[in-house]
N, C-alpha and C positions, 0 to 999 in steps of 0.2 A: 492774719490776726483777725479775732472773730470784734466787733465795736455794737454796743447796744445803743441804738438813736433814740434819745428822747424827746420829743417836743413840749414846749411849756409856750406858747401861746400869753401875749401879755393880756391881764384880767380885764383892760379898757376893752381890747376889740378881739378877745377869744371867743364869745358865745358868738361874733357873726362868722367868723375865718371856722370856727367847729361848725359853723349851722351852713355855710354856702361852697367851702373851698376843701376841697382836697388835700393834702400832703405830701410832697414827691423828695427823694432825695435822691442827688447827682453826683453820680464816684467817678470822676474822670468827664467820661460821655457817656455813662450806663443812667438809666433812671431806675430806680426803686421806689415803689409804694410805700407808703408809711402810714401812721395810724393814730389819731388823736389821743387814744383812750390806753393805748398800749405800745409799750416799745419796743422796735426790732432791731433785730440782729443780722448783721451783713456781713460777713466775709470781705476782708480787704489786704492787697496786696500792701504792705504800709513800707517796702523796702525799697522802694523807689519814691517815693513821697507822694502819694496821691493827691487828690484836687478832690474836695467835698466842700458840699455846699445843700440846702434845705430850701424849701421854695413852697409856694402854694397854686393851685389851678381853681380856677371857678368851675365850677359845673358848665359850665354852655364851654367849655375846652379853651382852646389858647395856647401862647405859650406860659410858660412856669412864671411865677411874679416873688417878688422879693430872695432871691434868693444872692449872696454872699456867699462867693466860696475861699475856703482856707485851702491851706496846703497841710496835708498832715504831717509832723515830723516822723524820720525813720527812727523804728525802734527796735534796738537790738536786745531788750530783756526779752526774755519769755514770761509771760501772764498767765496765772491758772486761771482764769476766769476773763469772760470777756469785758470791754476797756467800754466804761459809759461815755458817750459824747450826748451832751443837751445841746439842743439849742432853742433859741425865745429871739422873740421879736421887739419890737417896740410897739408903744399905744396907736401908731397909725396904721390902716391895712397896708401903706406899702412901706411901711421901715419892712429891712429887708431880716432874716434869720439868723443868728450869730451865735456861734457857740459861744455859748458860757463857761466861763473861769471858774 
Protein backbone atom coordinates (compact mmCIF):
# COMPACT_ATOMS: atom_id res chain seq x y z
CA UNK A 1 0.00 0.00 0.00
CA UNK A 2 1.42 3.09 -1.31
CA UNK A 3 0.84 6.11 2.24
CA UNK A 4 1.57 9.91 1.54
CA UNK A 5 3.63 11.51 4.79
CA UNK A 6 2.78 14.69 5.67
CA UNK A 7 4.51 16.80 8.25
CA UNK A 8 2.82 19.86 9.87
CA UNK A 9 5.48 20.96 12.40
CA UNK A 10 3.66 23.08 15.40
CA UNK A 11 3.75 27.03 14.50
CA UNK A 12 5.66 27.77 18.11
CA UNK A 13 8.82 25.94 17.11
CA UNK A 14 8.37 25.02 13.11
CA UNK A 15 10.46 28.09 11.63
CA UNK A 16 13.44 26.60 13.97
CA UNK A 17 12.93 22.52 13.38
CA UNK A 18 12.38 23.99 9.20
CA UNK A 19 15.48 26.23 9.55
CA UNK A 20 18.12 23.66 11.49
CA UNK A 21 16.69 19.99 11.42
CA UNK A 22 16.14 17.55 8.93
CA UNK A 23 13.12 15.08 8.62
CA UNK A 24 13.57 11.29 8.51
CA UNK A 25 10.80 8.63 8.71
CA UNK A 26 11.32 5.06 10.23
CA UNK A 27 9.19 1.97 8.64
CA UNK A 28 10.26 -0.87 10.74
CA UNK A 29 14.33 -0.31 10.64
CA UNK A 30 14.42 1.46 7.11
CA UNK A 31 14.85 5.37 7.18
CA UNK A 32 13.46 7.52 4.60
CA UNK A 33 13.94 11.30 3.92
CA UNK A 34 11.23 13.32 4.14
CA UNK A 35 10.53 16.87 3.33
CA UNK A 36 9.14 19.95 5.06
CA UNK A 37 7.71 21.74 2.12
CA UNK A 38 6.28 18.64 0.30
CA UNK A 39 4.85 15.11 1.02
CA UNK A 40 6.05 11.82 0.20
CA UNK A 41 5.03 8.71 -0.69
CA UNK A 42 6.36 5.28 0.41
CA UNK A 43 5.45 2.04 -0.25
CA UNK A 44 4.58 -0.04 2.78
CA UNK A 45 3.98 -3.55 3.37
CA UNK A 46 0.80 -2.82 5.84
CA UNK A 47 -0.18 -6.72 6.02
CA UNK A 48 1.78 -7.51 8.77
CA UNK A 49 1.36 -4.23 10.78
CA UNK A 50 4.26 -2.24 10.29
CA UNK A 51 6.07 0.05 12.97
CA UNK A 52 6.28 3.88 11.76
CA UNK A 53 7.23 6.59 13.41
CA UNK A 54 8.62 10.51 12.18
CA UNK A 55 11.62 12.11 13.84
CA UNK A 56 14.12 14.97 13.14
CA UNK A 57 18.18 15.10 12.81
CA UNK A 58 20.07 18.45 13.42
CA UNK A 59 22.40 19.16 10.90
CA UNK A 60 25.83 18.33 12.73
CA UNK A 61 24.02 14.36 12.50
CA UNK A 62 23.12 12.38 15.57
CA UNK A 63 20.77 9.97 16.25
CA UNK A 64 16.94 10.80 14.96
CA UNK A 65 14.99 12.99 17.98
CA UNK A 66 11.49 13.07 18.66
CA UNK A 67 10.35 10.38 17.09
CA UNK A 68 7.05 8.12 18.37
CA UNK A 69 6.27 5.15 16.50
CA UNK A 70 2.75 3.51 15.89
CA UNK A 71 1.94 0.37 14.67
CA UNK A 72 -0.04 0.57 11.44
CA UNK A 73 -3.32 -1.41 11.43
CA UNK A 74 -3.52 -4.29 8.53
CA UNK A 75 -5.72 -3.43 5.94
CA UNK A 76 -7.63 -5.49 3.75
CA UNK A 77 -9.51 -2.88 1.46
CA UNK A 78 -8.01 -1.88 -1.52
CA UNK A 79 -7.53 2.04 -2.03
CA UNK A 80 -7.43 3.84 -5.33
CA UNK A 81 -5.30 6.23 -4.19
CA UNK A 82 -2.73 6.55 -1.81
CA UNK A 83 -3.70 6.70 2.15
CA UNK A 84 -2.51 10.32 3.84
CA UNK A 85 -0.81 9.87 7.26
CA UNK A 86 0.12 13.49 9.00
CA UNK A 87 1.90 13.90 11.56
CA UNK A 88 2.75 17.24 13.93
CA UNK A 89 4.61 17.73 16.96
CA UNK A 90 4.11 19.77 19.82
CA UNK A 91 5.34 23.44 20.77
CA UNK A 92 8.57 22.01 22.21
CA UNK A 93 11.71 20.88 19.91
CA UNK A 94 11.48 17.68 21.67
CA UNK A 95 7.61 16.73 21.95
CA UNK A 96 8.00 13.88 19.93
CA UNK A 97 5.75 13.41 16.08
CA UNK A 98 2.36 11.80 16.23
CA UNK A 99 0.11 11.16 13.79
CA UNK A 100 -2.85 13.01 13.67
CA UNK A 101 -6.39 11.86 13.81
Amino acid sequence: MVYRIELKPHWINGWFVRLFAKPALIVDSKEYPLSWTDSTEVEIDDASGATIGVGIRYFRGGRLLGVHKTVLPSDSEPHNGPVVLTFRNGPWNHDPFVLAE
